[in-house]
Every structure is written in C-alpha cells, then in structure tokens.
C-alpha positions in Angstrom: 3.8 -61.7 62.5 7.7 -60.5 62.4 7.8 -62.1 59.0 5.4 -59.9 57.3 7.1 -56.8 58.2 9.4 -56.2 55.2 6.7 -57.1 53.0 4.9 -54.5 53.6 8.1 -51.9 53.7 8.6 -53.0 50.3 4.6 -52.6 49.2 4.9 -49.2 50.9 8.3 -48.4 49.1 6.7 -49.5 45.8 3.5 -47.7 46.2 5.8 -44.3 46.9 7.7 -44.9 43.5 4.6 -45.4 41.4 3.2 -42.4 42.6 6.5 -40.2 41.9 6.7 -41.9 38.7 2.7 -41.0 37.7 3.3 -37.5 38.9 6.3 -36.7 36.6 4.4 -38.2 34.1 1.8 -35.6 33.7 1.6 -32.7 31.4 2.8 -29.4 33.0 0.2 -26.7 33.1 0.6 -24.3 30.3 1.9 -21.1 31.6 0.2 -17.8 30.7 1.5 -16.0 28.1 3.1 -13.1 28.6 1.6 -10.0 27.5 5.2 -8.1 26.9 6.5 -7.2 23.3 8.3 -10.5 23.0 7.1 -14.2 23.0 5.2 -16.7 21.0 2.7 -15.8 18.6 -1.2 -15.5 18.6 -4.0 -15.5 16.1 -3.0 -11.7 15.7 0.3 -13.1 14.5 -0.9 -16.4 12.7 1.0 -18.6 15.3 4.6 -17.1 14.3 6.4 -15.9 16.9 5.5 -12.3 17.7 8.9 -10.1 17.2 9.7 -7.5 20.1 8.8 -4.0 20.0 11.7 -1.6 18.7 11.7 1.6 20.5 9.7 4.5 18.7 7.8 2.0 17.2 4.4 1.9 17.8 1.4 -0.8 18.0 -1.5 -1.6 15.4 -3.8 0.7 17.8 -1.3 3.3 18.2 -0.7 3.9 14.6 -4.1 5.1 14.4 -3.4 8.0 16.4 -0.2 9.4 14.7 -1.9 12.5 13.8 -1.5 13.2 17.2 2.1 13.9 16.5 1.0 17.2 15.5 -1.0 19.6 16.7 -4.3 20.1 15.2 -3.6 23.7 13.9 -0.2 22.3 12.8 -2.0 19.6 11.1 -4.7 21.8 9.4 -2.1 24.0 7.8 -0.3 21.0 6.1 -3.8 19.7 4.7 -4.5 23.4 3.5 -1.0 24.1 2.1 -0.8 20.4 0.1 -4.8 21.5 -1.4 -3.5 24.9 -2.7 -0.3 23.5 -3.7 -2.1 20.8 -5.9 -4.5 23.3 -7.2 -1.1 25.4 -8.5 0.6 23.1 -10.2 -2.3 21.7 -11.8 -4.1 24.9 -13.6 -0.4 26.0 -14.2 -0.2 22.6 -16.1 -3.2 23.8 -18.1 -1.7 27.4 -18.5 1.0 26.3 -20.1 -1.0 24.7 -23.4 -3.5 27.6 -22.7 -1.9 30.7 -22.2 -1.7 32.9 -25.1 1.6 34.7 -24.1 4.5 33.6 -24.0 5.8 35.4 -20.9 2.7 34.1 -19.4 3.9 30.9 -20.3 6.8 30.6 -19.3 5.4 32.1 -15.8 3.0 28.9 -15.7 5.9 26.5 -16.1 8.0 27.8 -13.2 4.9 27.4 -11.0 5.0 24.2 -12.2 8.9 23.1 -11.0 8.6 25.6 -7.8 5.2 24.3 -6.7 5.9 20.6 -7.5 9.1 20.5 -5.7 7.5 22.4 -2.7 4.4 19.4 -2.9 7.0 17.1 -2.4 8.9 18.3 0.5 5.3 18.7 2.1 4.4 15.3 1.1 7.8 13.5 2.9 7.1 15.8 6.0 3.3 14.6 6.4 4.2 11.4 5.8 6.8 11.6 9.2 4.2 13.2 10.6 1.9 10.3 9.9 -0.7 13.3 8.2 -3.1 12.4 5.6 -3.0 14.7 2.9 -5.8 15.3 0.7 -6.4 13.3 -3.0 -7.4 16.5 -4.8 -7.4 20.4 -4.5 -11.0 22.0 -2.7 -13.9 21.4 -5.1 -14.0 25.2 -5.1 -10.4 25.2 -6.6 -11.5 22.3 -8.9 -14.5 24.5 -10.1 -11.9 27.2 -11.1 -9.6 24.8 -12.8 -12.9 23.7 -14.9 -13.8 27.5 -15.6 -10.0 28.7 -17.1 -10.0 25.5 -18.8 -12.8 26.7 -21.0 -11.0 30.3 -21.6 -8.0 30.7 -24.1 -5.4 33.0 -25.5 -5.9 36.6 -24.1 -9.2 35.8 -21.8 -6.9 33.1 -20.4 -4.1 34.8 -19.2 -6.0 37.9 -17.4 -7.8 35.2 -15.5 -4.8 33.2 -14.9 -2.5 36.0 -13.9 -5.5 37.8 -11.5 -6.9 34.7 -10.2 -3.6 32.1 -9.6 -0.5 34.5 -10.3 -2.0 37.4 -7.6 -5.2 36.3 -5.9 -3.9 32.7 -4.8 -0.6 34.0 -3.7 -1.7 36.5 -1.7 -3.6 34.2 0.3 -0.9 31.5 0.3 1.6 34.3 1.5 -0.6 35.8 4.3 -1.1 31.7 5.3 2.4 31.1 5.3 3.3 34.5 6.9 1.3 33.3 9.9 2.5 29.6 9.7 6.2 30.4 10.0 5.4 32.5 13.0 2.8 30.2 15.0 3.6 26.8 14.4 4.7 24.1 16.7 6.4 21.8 14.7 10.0 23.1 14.3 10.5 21.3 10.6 7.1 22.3 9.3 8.3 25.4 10.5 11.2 25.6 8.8 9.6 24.4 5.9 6.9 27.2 5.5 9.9 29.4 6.4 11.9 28.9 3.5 8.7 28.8 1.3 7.8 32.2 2.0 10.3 33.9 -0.2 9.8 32.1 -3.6 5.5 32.7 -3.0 6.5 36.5 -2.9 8.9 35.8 -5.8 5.9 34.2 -7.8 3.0 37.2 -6.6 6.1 39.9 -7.9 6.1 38.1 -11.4 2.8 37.8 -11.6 2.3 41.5 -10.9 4.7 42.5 -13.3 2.7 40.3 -16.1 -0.2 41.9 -14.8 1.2 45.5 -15.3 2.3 44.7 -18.8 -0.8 43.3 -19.4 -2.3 46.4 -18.8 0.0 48.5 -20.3 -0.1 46.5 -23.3 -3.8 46.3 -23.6 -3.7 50.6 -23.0 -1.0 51.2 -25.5 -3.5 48.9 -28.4 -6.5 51.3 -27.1 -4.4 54.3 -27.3 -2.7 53.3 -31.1 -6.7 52.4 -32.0 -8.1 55.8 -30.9 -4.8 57.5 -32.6 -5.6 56.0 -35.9 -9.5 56.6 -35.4 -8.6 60.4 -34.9 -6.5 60.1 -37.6 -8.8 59.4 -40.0 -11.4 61.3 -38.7 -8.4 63.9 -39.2 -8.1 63.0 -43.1 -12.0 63.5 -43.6 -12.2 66.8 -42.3 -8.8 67.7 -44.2 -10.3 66.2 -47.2 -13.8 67.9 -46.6 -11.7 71.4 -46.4 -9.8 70.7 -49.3 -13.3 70.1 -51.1 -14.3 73.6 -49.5 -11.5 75.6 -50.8 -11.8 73.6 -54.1 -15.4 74.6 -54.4 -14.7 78.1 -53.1 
C-alpha cells in the first residue's frame, strides 16, 4: 500500500498544473468601456479611437444648445440687426443703378461699404456666439426692395431717401440706442456701441438730401409760377399796349 503513495502525489501534482495551465488559458473578460472623453472608439466614431475632449469644447449634443451662449434678448437683437442690415445694403445696391441723383448716389454706395462692413463684424460675432442668422431680410423688407425696384429717377430717390435714408435709420438707431444700453453680452455690446454713431451719420445725410430735395423741387415750382406770371404779365402788357394803341 506504501508503494502507491507517490503515485498518487504525482497524479495530484499533475492534475493541479493542468488546471493552472487551462485557467491562464482562457480569454479575459472584456472590461467595460469607459465612458470618459478618452478611449477606444465606438460606432459613433467608426471604430477609431475616440480623441479626448479639449476644454471649452463641447459634445455633438451640446453643440445644439450654443444659442444658449446668449441670452434670448441678446440673441433676438443680433437676428434683427443682420435682417435690417441685409435689407440696407441690398436696396442701396439697387439705388445706386436707380437713383436719379447723383448725390443720392453716391449716398447709396456709402450705405453699401458702411453697412457691408458692419454685416460682417455681426456675422463673425454670431458665429462665436454659435447664432444663426437669417438667409434674407423680413419678407416685409423684401416687399419694399420689389416696390423701389419698380420706381426710377426722381420717384426713386424720394422713396429711397424717406423710406431707407430716414425711416429705416430711425428705427435702427432707436434699436441700437436701446441695445448698447441693455445688452448682456459685453462684445455685442460694444459692437452696437460703436455702430451707433455712423447710423446717426447716415439718418444726417439722408436728411440733408431730403432737405435739398425739397428745396430743389420748391425752387422748380417757384421758377414755373415765376415764368407763368410772367407771361401772364406780357399779355396783359400786350393787351394794354393794344388799348392805348386803339385809344
């Protein structure tokens, strides 16, 4: 009975070191995938690696939301400024092939560069802002484009001076006015800021084209009943010339 003891120390022995050997030879269990910035890649990333999140940077989801950078009065004063701003440049574009003064003219085209370089300043501050601007002025300012576009020469420019040179900038001014004052935002609040001056600058020129206007259009009424009163002058001369002559 002695003799079979080691035998069965070494069956015991082998046993142990198949077992060890059949558990190291199993897969590990996959380990759950971490659900921070870095790691490997999903089916969101097409199996590539997935790279870490930088700070101020913001997820798929969160990009969403980046209006909420601003707030929503902020936000509705940079959608209404970029409307009217599009709506100037783009009937002063047609004023300047419509307009039948030059001065008038000439007042169109430095809409043109002020407004167009104002757009873009507006356009690089809602796109920090992460604000969607509009594609086109208000139908209602597309409607009046359509309208002058059908006018010319002297018609034209009274509409164009009234309507975009006074009316428009009034309003833009009193917006502004209020903007630079009750914002949030300190950059669109600077921005509004230093755009206030050059809209007062534009509603003064426009004035002034409007007073000429008028005191053009009075000075061709006054020189048209002058030389009807004239003439009516020259008859009644003429008739009492023909009186004494008869007499």
């Amino acid at each position: 009975m002695r003799i079979h003891h080691p035998l069965s120390a070494v069956a015991i022995a082998m046993a142990l070191s198949v077992g060890a050997a059949q558990a190291q030879s199993q897969p590990a269990a996959p380990q759950a995938q971490s659900s921070g910035s870095g790691g490997a890649g999903s089916s969101m990333t097409g199996g590539r690696s997935a790279p870490a999140a930088q700070k101020g940077e913001g997820t798929q989801q969160r990009e969403t939301r980046k209006d909420d950078k601003l707030a929503s009065s902020d936000r509705k004063f940079v959608e209404k400024a970029a409307g009217s701003g599009m709506f100037e440049v783009q009937v002063s574009q047609l004023a300047t092939s419509r307009a039948g003064s030059p001065d008038v003219k000439s007042f169109a085209g430095m809409l043109v560069d002020h407004h167009t370089k104002a757009n873009d300043e507006l356009v690089q501050l809602a796109n920090a802002k992460g604000v969607e601007l509009p594609a086109a002025p208000p139908r209602a300012m597309r409607n009046e484009i359509d309208k002058l576009g059908k006018k010319n020469g002297q018609e034209f420019d009274k509409d164009y001076v009234q309507n975009v040179g006074i009316k428009a900038h009034e309003k833009d001014i009193k917006e502004f006015e209020k903007a630079s004052k009750d914002l949030k935002d300190p950059e669109l609040k600077a921005w509004a800021t230093k755009t206030l001056p050059q809209l007062k600058e534009h509603l003064a020129a426009a004035q002034k084209l409007k007073a000429g206007g008028d005191n053009a259009a009075m000075g061709a009424g006054k020189a048209h009943d002058t030389g009807n009163h004239s003439g009516a002058s020259t008859k009644t001369g003429g008739g009492n010339g023909a009186n004494k002559s008869g007499s």
